[in-house]
Structures are given as structure tokens and as C-alpha cells.
C-alpha positions in Angstrom: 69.0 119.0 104.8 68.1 117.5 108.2 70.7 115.1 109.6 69.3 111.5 110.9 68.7 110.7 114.6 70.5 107.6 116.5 68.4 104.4 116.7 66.6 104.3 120.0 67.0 101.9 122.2 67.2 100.5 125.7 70.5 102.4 127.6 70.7 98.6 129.0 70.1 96.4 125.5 73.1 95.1 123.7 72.5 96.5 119.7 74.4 94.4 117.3 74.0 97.2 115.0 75.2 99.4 117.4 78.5 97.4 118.2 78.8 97.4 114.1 78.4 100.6 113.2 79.8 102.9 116.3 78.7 106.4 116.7 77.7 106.1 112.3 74.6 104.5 113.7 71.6 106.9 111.9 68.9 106.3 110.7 69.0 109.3 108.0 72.1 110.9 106.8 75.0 111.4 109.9 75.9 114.7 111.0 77.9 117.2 109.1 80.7 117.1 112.5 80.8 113.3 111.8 81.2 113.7 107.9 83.8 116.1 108.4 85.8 114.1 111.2 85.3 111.5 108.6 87.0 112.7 105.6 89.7 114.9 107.9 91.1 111.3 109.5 90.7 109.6 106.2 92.7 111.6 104.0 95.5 112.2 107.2 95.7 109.0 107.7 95.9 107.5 103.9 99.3 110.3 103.5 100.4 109.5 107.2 100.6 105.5 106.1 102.0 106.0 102.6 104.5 108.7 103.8 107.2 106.6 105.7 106.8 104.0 102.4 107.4 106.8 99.9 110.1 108.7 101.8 112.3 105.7 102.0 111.7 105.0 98.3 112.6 108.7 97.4 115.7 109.0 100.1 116.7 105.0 99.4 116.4 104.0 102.8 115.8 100.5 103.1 113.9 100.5 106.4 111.6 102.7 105.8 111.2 101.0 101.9 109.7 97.9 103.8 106.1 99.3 104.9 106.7 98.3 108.4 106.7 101.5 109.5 103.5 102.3 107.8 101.9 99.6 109.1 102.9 101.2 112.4 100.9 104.1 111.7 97.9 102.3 110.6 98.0 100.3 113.9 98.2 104.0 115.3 94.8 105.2 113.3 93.7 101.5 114.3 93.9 102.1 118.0 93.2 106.2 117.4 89.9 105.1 115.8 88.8 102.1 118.6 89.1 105.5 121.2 86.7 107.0 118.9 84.6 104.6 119.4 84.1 103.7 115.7 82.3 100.6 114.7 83.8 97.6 113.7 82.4 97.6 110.7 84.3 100.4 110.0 87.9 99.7 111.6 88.1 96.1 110.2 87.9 97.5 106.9 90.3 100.2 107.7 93.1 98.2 109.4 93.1 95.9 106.1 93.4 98.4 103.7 96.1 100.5 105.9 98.3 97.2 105.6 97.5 96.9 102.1 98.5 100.5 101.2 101.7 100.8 103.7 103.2 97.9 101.4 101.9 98.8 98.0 103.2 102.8 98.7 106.7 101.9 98.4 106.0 100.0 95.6 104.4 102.2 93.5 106.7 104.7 94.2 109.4 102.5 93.0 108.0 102.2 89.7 107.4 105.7 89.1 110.8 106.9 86.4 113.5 108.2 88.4 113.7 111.0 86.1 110.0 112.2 88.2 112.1 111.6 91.3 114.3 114.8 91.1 111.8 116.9 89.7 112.0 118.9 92.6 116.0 120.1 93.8 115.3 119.2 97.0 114.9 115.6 96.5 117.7 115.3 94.1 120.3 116.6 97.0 118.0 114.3 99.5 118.6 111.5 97.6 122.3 111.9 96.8 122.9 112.5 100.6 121.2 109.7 101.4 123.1 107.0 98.6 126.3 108.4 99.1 126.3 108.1 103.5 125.0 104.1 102.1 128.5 103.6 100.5 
């Protein structure tokens, strides 16, 4: 299958679709590299967000049961992707939805039976280390 070119264009013309869309600005289908680097930083960033959220939730730490530190890793894929030099239309998007799952993580976690939460040994003795240096 034969991958798009980029839009031509003046080096010296300001592209509106350019400034949208970043270096996913084809014509025809992207690159397989760009698919790939795609899908990699997706799916590490989505488990780097939710991971601070659902640690805390498993190891009852209040700090980390807030999201903020989540929300400092999506400012991290933010910034990570801007060096990229995505498009906006793509790290607007991005940046919402990394707020929206570095809160909702915790969350959902939360409401998953505790009787899930030790199904692994490690956990359990995670989790009892954790409450019992609380008291």
C-alpha cells in the first residue's frame, strides 16, 4: 500500500492546515514510522497517566489518589508531543482527555471490589504496608 505525500507548498507560506495537523499532514494514508510512533506514545502514555491514579488507589495513598500527579504526566506527553512537533489539532485533544483520564483512573479503580484488589499477593502485602505506616 503506498503511503501519502506531504502537501506542497511554499517553504515561506503560513498553512493553516499545516499548523493543525503537524507532521500528520498527507494527503493519502501517513507513514507506517508515523502510525507506529503513534500508537507506541498512545498506549505509553494512556498507562503512564492512569498509573500514579491507580497505584495510590491500590496502595491507599491519598496523594497519589488525587490525579494530580497524573495530570503531571499528561502535561509531560503535552510538552513531549509540542517537541514533536504534533499538530494542534492533535495535542488539544490530547491534553483534555489526559486530564480527564488522570482523574477518572483513581476513580474507577476505587469502584472495582476490593476482593479484585488482592488478587495478586503482592498487592495484598502492598496494601497492608501501606494502611498500617497510615495509622
Amino acid at each position: 500500500m503506498e503511503t501519502g505525500r506531504r502537501r506542497a507548498g511554499s517553504q515561506h507560506s503560513y498553512s493553516i492546515s499545516a499548523a493543525l495537523w503537524g507532521s500528520a499532514d498527507y494527503l493519502g494514508r501517513p507513514p507506517n514510522w508515523l502510525v507506529a510512533q503513534g500508537v507506541t506514545v498512545g498506549v505509553a502514555g494512556s498507562a503512564a497517566i492512569a498509573a500514579p491514579g491507580v497505584a495510590g488507589t491500590l496502595l491507599g495513598s491519598r496523594v497519589l489518589q488525587t490525579g494530580e500527579a497524573g495530570m503531571v504526566v499528561a502535561l509531560g506527553l503535552v510538552i513531549f508531543l509540542l517537541c514533536l512537533r504534533a499538530g494542534r489539532a492533535l495535542v488539544g485533544p490530547i491534553a483534555v482527555l489526559g486530564v480527564c483520564w488522570a482523574v477518572a483512573a483513581p476513580k474507577a479503580t476505587n469502584e472495582v471490589p476490593s476482593s479484585l484488589h488482592c488478587a495478586h499477593p503482592t498487592l495484598c502485602v502492598l496494601r497492608r504496608t501501606a494502611g498500617s505506616a497510615a495509622r
